[in-house]
LOKEFI-232535 format. One record per residue: x, y, z of N, C-alpha, C, O, CB in turn. Coordinates in steps of 0.001 Angstrom, whole numbers, plus 500000, padded with zeros to 6 digits. Atoms other than C-alpha are relative to their C-alpha. Glycine has a CB too. Example, Ala and Ser with C-alpha at 12.3 -4.5 7.8 and 13.67 -1.06 7.14 Angstrom:
500890498810500000512300495500507800500900501200500000501936501181500665499008500027501246
499180498810499940513670498940507140499230501090500730499739502198500899500414500462498585
//
This chain:
500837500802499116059425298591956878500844498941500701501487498220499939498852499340499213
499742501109499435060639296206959370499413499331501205498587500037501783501023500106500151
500685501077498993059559293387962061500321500943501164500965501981501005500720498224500118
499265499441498573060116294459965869499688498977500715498589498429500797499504501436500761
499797501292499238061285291801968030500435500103501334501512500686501458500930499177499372
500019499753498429061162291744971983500184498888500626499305498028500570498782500566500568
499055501088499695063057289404973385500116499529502286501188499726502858501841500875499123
499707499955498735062334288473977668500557501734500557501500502225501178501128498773500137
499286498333499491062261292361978004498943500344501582497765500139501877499543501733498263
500421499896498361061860293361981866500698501896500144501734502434499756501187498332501360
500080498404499660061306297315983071500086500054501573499152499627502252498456500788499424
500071499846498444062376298018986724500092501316500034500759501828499136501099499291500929
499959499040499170062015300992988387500512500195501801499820500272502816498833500235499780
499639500301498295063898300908991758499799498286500390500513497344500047498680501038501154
500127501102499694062029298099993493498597499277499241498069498184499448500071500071501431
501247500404500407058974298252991216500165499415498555501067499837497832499000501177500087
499337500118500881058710296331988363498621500496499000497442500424499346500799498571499944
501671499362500892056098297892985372499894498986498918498908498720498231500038501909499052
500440501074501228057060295148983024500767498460499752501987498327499658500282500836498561
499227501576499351058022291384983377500033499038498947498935498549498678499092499138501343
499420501067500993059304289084980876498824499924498591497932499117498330500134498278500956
500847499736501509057882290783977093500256498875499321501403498534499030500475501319498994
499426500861501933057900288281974244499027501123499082498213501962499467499128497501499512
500531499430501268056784289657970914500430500315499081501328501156499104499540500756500017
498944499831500393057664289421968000499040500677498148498928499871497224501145498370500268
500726499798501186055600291344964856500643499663498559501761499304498189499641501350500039
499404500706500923055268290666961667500203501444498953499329502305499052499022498563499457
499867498911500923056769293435958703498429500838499489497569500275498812500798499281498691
501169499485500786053971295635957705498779500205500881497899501019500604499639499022498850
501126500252499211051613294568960779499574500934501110500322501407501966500183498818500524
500258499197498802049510296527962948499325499869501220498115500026501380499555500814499685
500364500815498767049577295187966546499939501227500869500665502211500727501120498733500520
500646499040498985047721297189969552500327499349501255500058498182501542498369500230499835
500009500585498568048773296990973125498886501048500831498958502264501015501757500027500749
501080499848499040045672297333975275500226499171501394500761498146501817498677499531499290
500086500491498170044858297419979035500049501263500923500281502455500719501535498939500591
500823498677498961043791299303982023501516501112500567502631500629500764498949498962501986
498829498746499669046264302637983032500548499027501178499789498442501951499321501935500616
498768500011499534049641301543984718500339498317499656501295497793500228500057500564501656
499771501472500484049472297695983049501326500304499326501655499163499003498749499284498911
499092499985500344052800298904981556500036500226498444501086500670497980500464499070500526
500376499515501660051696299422977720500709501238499637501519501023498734498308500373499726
498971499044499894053411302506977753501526500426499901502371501086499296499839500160500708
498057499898499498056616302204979156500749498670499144501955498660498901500361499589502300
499289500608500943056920298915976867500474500842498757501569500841498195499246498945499620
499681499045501365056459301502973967501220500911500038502028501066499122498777501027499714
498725499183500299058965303776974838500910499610500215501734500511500367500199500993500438
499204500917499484061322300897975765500501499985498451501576500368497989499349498619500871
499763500188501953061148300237971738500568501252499247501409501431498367498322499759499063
499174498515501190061441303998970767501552500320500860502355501036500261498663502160500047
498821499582499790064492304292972985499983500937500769500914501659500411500606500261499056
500629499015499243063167306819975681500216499111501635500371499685502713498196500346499345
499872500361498923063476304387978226500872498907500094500577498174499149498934499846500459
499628500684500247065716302071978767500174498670500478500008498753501695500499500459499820
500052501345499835066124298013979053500257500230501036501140501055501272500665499055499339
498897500449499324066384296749982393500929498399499848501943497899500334499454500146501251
499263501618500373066825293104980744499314499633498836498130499888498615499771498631501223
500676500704501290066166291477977609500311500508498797500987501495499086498573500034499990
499973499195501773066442292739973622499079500114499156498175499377498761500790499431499015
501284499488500990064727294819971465500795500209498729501852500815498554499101501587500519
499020499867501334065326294171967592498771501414499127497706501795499613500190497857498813
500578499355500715064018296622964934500461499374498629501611499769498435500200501359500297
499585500069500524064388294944961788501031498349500275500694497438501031500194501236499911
498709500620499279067629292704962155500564500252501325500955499386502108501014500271499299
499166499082498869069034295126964789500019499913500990498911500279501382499877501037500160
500066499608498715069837295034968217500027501541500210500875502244499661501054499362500683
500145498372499735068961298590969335499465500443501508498746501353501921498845500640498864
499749499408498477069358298574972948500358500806500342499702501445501165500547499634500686
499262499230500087071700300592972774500455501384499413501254502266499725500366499459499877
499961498869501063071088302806969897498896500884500337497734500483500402499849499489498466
500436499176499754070021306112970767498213500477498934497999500029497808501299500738499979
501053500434500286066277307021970110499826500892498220498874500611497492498896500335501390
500252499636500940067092309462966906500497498735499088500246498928497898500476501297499879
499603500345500988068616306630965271499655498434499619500318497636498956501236500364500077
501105501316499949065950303598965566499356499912498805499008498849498292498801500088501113
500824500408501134064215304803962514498680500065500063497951499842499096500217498830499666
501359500373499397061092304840964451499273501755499753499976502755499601500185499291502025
500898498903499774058521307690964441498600500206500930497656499433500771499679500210498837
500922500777498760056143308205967576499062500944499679499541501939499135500520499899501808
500838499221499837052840309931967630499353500049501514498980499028502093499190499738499004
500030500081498372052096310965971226498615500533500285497960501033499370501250500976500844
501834499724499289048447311696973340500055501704499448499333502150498555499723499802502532
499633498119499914049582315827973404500384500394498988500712501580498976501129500621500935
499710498981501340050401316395969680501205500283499752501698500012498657499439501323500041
498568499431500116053819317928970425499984500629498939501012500448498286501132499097499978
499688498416500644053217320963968153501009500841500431501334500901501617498919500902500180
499379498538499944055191323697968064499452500967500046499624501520498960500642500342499190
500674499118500512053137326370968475500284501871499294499672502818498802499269499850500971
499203498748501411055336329129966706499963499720498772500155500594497926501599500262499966
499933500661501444055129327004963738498994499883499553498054499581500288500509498824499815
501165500239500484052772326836961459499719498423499287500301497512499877499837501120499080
500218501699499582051685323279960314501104499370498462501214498145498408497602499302499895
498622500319501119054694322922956844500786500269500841501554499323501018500338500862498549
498495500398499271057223323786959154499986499127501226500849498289501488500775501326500520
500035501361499020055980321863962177500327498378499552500665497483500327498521499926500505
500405501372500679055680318742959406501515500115499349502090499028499307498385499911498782
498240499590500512059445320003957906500616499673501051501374498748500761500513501672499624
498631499694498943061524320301961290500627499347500376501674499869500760499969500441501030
499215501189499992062841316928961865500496499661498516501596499114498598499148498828500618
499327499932501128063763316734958477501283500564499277502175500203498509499346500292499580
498862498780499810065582320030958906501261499829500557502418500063500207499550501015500818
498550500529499553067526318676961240500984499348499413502083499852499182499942499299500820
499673500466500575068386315963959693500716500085498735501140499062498198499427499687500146
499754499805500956069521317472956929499778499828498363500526500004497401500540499846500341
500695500667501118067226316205954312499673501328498727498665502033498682498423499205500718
500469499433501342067312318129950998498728501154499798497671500562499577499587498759499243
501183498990500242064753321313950568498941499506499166497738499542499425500462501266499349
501238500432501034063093319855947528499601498943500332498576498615499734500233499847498570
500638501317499537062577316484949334499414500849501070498241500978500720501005498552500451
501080500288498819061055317588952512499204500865499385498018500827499714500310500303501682
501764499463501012058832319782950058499187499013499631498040498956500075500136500738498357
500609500738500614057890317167948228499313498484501104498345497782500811501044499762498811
500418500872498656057480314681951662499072500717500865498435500174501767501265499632500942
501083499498498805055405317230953397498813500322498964497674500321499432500553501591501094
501086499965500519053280317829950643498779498380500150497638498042500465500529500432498574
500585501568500403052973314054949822499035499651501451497956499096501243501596498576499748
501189500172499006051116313783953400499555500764500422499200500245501480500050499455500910
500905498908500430049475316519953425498801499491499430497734499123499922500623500895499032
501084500702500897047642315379950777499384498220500455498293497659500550500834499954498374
500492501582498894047502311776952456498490500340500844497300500029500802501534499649501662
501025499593498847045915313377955225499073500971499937498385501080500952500586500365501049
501310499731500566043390315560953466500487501546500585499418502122500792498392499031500618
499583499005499053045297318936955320501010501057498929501881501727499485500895499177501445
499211499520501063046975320549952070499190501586500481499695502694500300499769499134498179
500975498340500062044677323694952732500499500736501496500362501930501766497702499713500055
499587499055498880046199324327956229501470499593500389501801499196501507498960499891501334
498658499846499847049768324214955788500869501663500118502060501913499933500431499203498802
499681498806499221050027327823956990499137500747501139498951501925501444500195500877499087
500902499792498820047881327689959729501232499559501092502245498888500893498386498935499998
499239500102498625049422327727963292498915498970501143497694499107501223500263501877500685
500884500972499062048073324977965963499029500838500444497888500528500104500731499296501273
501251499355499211045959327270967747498992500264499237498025500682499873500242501243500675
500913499600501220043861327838964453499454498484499708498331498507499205500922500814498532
500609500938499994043132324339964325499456499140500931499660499371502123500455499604499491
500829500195499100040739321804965630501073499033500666502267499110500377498517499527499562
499636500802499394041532318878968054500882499135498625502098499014498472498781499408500859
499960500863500638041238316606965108501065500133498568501573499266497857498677499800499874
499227499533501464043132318682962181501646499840501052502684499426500536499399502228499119
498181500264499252046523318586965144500213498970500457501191498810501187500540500800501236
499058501084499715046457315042965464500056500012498673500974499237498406499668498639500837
499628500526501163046324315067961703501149500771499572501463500605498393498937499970499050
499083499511500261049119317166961726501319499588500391502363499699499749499759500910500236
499061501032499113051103315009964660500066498694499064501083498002499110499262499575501685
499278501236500545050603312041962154500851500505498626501744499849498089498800498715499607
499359499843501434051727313696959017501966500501500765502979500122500177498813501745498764
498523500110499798055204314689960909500354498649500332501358498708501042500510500913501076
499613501656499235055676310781961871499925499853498395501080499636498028498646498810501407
499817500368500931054800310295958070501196500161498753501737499389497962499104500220499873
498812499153501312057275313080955888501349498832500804502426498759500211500441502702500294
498369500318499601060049310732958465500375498809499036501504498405498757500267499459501808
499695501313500809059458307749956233500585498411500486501145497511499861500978500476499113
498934500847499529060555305513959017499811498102499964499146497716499004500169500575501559
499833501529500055060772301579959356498881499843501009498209498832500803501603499279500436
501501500471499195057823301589962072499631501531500573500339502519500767500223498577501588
500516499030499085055328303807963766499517499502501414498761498539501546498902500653499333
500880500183498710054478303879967530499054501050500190499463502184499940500822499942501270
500746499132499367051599305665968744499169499372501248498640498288501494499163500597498992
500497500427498479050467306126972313499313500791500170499508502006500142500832499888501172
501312499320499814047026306689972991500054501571499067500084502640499677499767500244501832
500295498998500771046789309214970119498501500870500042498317502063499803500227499418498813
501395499861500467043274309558969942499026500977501396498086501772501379499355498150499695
500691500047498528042472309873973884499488501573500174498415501876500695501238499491501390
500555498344499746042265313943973839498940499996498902498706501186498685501317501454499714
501244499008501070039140314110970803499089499563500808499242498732501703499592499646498113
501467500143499810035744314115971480499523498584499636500495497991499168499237501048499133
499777500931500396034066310731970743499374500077498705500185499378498097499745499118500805
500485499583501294032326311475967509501493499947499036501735499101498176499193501664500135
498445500135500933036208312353965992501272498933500281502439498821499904500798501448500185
498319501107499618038150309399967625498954499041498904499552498455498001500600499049502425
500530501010501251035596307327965322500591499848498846501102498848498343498811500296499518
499747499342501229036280309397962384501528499690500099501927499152499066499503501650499881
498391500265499525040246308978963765500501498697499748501531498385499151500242500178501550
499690501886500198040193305064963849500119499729498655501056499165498089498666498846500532
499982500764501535039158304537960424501203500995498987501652500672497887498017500093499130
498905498805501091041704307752958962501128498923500307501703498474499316500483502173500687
498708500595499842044507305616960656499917498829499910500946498207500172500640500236501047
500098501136500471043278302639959756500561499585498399501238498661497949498695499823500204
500026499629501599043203303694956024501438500297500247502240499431499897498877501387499274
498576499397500055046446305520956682501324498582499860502358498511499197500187501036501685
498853500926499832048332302329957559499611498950499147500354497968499146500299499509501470
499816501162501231046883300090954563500488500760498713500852500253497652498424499142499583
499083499549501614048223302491951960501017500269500624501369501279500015499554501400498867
498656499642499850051411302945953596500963498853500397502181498674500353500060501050500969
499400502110499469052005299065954888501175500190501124501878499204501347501145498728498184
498543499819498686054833300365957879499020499306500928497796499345501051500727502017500730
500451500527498478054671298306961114499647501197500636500177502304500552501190499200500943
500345498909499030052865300164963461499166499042501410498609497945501456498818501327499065
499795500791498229052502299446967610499546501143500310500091502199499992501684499438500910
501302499210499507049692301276969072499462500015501311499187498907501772498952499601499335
499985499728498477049005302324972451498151500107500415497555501168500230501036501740500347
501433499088499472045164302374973831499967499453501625500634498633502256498171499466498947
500628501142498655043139301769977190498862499413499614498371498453500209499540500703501515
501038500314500781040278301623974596499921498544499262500232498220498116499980501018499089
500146501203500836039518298205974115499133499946498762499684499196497956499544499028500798
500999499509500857036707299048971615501184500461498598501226499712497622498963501437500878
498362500171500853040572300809969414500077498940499986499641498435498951501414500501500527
499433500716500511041832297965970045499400498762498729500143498226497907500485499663501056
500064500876500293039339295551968629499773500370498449499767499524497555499230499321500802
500398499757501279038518297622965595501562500499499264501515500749498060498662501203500008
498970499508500979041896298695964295501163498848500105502057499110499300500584501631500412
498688500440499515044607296030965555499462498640499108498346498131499213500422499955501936
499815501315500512045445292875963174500421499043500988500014497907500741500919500002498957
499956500388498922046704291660966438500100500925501591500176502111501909500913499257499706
500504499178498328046262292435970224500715499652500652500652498429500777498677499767500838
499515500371498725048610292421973015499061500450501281499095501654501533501395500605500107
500567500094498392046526292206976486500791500184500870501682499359501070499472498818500460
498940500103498396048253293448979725499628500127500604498601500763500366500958500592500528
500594499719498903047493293519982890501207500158501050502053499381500607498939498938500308
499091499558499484050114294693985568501369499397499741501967498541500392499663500028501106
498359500714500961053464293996983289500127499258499416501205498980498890501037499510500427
500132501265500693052292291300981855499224499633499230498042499880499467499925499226500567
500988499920501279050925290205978458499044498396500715499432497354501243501117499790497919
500911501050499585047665288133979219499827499161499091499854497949499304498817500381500388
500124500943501302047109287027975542500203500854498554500073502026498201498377499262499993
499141498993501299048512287786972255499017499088498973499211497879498851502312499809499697
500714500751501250045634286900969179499318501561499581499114502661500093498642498408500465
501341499245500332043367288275966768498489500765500655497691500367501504499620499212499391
501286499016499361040603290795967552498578498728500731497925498815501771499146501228498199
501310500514499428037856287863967672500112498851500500499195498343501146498964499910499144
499827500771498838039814285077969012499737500509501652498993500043502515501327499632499834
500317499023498897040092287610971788498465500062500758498214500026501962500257501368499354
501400499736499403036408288023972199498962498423499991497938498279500659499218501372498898
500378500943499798035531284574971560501039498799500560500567497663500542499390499867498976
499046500807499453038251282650972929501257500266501129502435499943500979500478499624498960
498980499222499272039928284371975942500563499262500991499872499035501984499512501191500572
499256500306499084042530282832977781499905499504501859500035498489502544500542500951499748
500413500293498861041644283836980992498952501333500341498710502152499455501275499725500963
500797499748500080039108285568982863500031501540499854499036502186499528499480499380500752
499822498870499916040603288816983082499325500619498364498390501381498117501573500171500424
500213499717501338040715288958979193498923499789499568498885500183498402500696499489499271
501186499954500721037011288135978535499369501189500844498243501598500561499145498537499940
500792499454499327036190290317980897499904502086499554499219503109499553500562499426501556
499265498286500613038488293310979456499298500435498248498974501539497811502391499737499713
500197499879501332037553292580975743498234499863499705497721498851500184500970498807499262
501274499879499915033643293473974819499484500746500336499804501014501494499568499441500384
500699498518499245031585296391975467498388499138499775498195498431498787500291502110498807
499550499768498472029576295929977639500660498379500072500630497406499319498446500440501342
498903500714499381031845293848979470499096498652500196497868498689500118500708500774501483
500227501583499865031374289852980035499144500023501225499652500887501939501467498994500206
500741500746498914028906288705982857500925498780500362501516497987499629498465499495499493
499450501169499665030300286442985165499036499459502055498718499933503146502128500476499910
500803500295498581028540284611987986500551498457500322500594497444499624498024500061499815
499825501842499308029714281541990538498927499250499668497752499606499578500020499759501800
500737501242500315028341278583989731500476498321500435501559497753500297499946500103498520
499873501115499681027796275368990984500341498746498560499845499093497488498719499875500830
499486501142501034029213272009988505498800499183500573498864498864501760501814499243500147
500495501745499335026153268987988821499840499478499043499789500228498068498631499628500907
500424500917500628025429266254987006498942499236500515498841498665501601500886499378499743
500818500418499470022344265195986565499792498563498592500150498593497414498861501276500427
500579500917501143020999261969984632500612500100498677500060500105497576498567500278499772
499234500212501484024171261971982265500519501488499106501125501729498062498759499124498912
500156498533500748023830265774981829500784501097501161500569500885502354498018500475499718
499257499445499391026055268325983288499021501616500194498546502127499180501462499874499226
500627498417499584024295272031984957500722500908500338501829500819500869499163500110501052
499365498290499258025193275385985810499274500604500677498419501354500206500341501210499108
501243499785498659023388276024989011500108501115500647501325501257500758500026498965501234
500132499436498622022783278715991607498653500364499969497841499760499268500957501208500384
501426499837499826019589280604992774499640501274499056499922502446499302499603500225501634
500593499588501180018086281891989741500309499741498849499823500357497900499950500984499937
499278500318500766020341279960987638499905498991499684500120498208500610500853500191500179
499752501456499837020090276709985905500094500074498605499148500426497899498912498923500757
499596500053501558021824276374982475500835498167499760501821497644500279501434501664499650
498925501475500439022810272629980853500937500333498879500840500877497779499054498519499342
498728499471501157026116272857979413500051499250498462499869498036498363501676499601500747
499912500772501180026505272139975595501337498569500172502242498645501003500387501263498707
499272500727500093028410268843974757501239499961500284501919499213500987499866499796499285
498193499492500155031781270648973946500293500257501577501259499850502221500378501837498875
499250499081498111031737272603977856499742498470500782500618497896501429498462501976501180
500043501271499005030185269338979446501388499264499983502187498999500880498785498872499528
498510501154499743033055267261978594501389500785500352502475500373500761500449499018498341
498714499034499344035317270116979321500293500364501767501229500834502413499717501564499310
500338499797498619034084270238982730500209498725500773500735498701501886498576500484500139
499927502137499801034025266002983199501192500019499713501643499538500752499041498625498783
498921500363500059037297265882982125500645500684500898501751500211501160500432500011498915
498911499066499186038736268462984417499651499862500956500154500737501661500222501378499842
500408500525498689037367267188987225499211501093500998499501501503502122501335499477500705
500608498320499395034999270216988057497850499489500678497009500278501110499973501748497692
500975499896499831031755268429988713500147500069501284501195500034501929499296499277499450
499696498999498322030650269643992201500346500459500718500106500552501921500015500109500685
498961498534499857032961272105992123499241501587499492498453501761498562501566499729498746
500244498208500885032257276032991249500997500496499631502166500617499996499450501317500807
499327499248501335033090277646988500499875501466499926499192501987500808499341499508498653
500626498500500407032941281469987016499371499531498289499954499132497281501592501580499972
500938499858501300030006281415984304500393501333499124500022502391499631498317500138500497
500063499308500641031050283529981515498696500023499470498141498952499225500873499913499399
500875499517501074028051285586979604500085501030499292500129502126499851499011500131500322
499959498890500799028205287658977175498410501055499671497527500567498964500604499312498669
501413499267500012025057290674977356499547499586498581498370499360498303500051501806500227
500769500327501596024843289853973480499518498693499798498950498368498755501002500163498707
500464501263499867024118286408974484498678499669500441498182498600500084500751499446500721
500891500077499808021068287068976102498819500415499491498846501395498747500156500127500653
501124499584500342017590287299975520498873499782500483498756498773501179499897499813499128
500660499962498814014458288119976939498627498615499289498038498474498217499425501992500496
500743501207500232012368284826977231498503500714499564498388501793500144499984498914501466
500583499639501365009363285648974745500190501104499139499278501665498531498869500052500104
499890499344501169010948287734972668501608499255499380502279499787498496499936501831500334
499021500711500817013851285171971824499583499655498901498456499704498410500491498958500500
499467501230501149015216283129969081500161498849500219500004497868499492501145500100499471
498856501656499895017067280488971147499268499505500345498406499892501134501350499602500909
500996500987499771015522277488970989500348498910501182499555498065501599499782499296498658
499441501195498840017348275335973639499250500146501595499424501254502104501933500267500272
500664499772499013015360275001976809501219499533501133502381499290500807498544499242499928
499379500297498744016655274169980625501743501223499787502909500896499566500270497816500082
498810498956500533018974277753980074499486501560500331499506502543499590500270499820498124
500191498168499934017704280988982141500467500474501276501140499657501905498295500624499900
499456499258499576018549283171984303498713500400500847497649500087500314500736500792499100
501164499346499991016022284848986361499756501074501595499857500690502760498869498711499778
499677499233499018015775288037988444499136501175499787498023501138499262501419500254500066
501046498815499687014563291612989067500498500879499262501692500951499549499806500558501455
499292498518501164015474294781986261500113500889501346499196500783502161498575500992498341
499198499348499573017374297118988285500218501730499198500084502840499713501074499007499950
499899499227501111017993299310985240499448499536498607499584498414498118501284500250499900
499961499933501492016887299895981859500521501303499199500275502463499528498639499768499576
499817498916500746018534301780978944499951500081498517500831499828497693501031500392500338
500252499990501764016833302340975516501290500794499434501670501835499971498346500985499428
498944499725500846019738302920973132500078500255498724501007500713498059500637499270500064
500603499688501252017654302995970176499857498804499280498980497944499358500737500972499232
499768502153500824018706299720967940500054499328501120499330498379500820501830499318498948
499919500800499258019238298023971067499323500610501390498954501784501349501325499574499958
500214499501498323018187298451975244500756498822500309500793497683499843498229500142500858
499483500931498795020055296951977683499778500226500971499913501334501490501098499796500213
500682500031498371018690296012980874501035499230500834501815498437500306498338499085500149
499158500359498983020550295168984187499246499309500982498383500017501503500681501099500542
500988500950499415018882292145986240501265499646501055502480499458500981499218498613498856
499479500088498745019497291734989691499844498328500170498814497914500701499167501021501136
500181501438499795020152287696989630500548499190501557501749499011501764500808499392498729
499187500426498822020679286124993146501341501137500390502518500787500471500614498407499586
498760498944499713022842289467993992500481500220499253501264501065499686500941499860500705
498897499742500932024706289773990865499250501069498944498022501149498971500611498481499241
500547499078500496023854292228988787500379499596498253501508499821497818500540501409500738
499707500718501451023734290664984949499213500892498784498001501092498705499329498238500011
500462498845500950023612293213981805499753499143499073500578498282498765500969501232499565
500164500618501169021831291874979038499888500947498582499175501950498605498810499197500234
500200499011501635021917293608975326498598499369498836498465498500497975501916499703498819
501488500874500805018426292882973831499533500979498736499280502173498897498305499851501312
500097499073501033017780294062970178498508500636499829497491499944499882500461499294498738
501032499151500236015259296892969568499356500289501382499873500425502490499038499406498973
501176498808498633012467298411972007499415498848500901498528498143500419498106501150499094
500314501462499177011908295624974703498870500716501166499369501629501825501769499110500930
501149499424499104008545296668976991500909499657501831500309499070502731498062498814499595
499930500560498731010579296143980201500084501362501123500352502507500759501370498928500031
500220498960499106010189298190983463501035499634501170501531498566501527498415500100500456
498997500300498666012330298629986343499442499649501131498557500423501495500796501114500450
501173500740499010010812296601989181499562498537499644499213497725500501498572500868499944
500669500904500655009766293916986526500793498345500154502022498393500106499904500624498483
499829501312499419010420290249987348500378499094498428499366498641497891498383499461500981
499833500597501202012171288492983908500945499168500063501902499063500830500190500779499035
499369501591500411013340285388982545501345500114499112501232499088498442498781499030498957
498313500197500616016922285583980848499609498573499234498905497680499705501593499766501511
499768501068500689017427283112978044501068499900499588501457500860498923499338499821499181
498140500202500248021145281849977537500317499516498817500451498293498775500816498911500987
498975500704501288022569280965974566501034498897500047502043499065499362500869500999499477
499275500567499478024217278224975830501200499377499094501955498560499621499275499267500654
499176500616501149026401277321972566500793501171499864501202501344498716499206499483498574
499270499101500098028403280610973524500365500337501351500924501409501585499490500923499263
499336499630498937029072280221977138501530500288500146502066500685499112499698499163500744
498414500046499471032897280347978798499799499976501382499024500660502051501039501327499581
500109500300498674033485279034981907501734499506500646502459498724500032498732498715500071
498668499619499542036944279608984384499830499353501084498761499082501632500436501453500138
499799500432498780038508278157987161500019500950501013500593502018500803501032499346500030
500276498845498736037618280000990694501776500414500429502092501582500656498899499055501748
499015499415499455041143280140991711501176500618499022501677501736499137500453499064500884
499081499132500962043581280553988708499601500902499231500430501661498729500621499370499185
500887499817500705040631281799986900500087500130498070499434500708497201499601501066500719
499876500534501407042317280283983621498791499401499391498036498739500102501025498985499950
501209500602500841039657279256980939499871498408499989500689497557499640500160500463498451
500021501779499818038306275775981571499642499649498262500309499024497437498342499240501408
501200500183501554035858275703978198499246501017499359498382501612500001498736499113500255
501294499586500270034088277472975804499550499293498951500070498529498138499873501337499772
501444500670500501031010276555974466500468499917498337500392498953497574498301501202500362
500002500277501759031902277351970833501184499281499482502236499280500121500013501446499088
498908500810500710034049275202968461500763501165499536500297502274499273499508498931498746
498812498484500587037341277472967334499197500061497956498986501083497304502894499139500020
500104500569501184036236275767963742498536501225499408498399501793498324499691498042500207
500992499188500583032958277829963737500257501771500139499223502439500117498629499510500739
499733498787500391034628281468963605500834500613499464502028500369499641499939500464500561
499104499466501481036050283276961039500896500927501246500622501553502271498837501226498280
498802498989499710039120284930961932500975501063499376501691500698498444500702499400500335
499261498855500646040884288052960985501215499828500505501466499106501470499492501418500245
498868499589500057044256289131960623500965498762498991502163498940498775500405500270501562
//
């Protein structure tokens, strides 16, 4: 097992650049996820690390090691890739043997290493099966058990999961979840699946075109995002965000437009007064799990709704979420259980206002959010 350390690493291509001044630096044993939308560079950092591509500036350690330089068989690393990379002449012991082979590793060890994950991976019964005999889900479990018999100091995998069905990338998350607490190797994980990232990653790298947006825990992430990109990326469904006017009224700070009038809690008011934002506009973060439909709430705080026309509804079973046409914006709310609402229907939004987030219009860095860091438990 060792750390991997990324040091001001920069990726050019000609005149393009895919990746602009990496830091990062994991910790032994840890399993950090780089997420973000296709060509943010997540990728090409990864194979920067396995040695597939190479530095145009900066250092990558493995361990102690500088390994800029060191060719990609001899990093130590083991990659699991989107496509499997089967062999399909092979059946699934010698596909899980053949880097071993090379290598020259002992007959009775890579017996005893291909069994040993095998059995890991629940696949002891089709170690003479040929890829084409198995499913989607049995040849990525066959792509991780050759990354496993290597025994190496870290695993990368990039977008592994992306070819199953979604029913078996479920079933997939938690196998390699499990997989990497009984085996404790660093592992650096490739998705576009923010949903992966938030359920399997002890930490999260965020990118957005070459560049890491924010590096935390899964629920700092979702409750404490940087900027607006990142609340907007992290959450299914995705963050609500609507302009908003800054006023102060009678000592009390609002969040105004037309259908909009929310008073900010204590914590955002003074976050807003201090930054010099009153009668200024802002971007209103909401979160759909934040809302609720005015008589069938909880939240008790008044002067805090929203109010517009349903657009859409979609029963989901435990939950519906409806889509309200607010002053032009189109605002998804997540409301629990069977909610009587109709499309056409004229409803009141109730805000949670002790869970807003609210951004600056032009850098659209995080001004405030509503919640104290103090009131959420944090993982990793």
């Amino acid at each position: 097992m060792a750390r991997v350390k990324l040091e001001h690493v920069w990726k050019r291509f000609g005149k393009v650049t895919a990746v602009k001044d990496f830091n990062l630096e994991t910790k032994d044993g840890e399993f950090v996820v780089f997420v973000g939308p296709s060509g943010c560079g997540k990728t090409t950092t990864l194979r920067m690390i396995a040695g597939l591509e190479e530095v145009s500036e900066g250092n990558i350690y493995i361990g102690d090691r500088l390994v800029n330089d060191v060719p990609p068989k001899d990093r130590d690393i083991a990659m699991v890739f989107q496509n499997y990379a089967l062999y399909p002449h092979m059946n699934v012991y010698d596909n899980m043997a053949f880097g071993l082979r090379l290598r020259k590793v002992p007959r009775d060890e890579i017996d005893r290493r291909v069994k040993e994950a095998a059995k890991i991976l629940k696949i002891e019964h089709l170690l003479k099966r040929k890829p084409r005999e198995l499913s989607g889900g049995q040849r990525q479990r066959v792509a991780l058990g050759r990354a496993i018999v290597r025994e190496p100091q870290v695993f990368l995998m990039d977008e592994p999961l992306s070819n199953l069905d979604a029913k078996l990338r479920v079933e997939m998350r938690a196998e390699i979840s499990k997989l990497h607490r009984r085996l404790g190797v660093t592992t650096i994980y490739v998705t576009h699946d923010q949903i992966e990232a938030m359920t399997m990653g002890e930490r999260i790298v965020v990118m957005k075109d070459g560049e890491i947006q924010q590096i935390d825990t899964p629920l700092n992430l979702y409750d404490f995002p940087e900027n607006k990109f990142v609340a907007g990326f992290i959450g299914s469904p995705a963050m609500n965000f609507l302009e908003v006017q800054v006023a102060s009224e009678g000592g009390r700070v609002y969040l105004v437009r037309e259908g909009v009038r929310i008073r900010a809690n204590d914590r955002m008011a003074k976050a807003l007064k201090d930054g010099g934002y009153v009668g200024k506009r802002v971007w209103l973060g909401i979160r759909p799990e934040h809302l609720e439909l005015k008589g069938f709430h909880k939240i008790e705080h008044e002067e805090n709704t929203l109010v517009g026309e349903v657009e859409v509804v979609e029963p989901l079973g435990a939950d519906t979420e409806i889509h309200v046409n607010v002053d032009g914006v189109l605002v998804t709310a997540r409301l629990e259980g069977h909610i009587p609402v109709r499309v056409g229907d004229r409803v009141e939004l109730v805000v949670n206002r002790d869970r807003l987030h609210a951004f600056d219009i032009e850098t659209e860095k995080a001004i405030a959010h509503a919640q104290e860091p103090s009131e959420v438990s944090v993982s990793g």
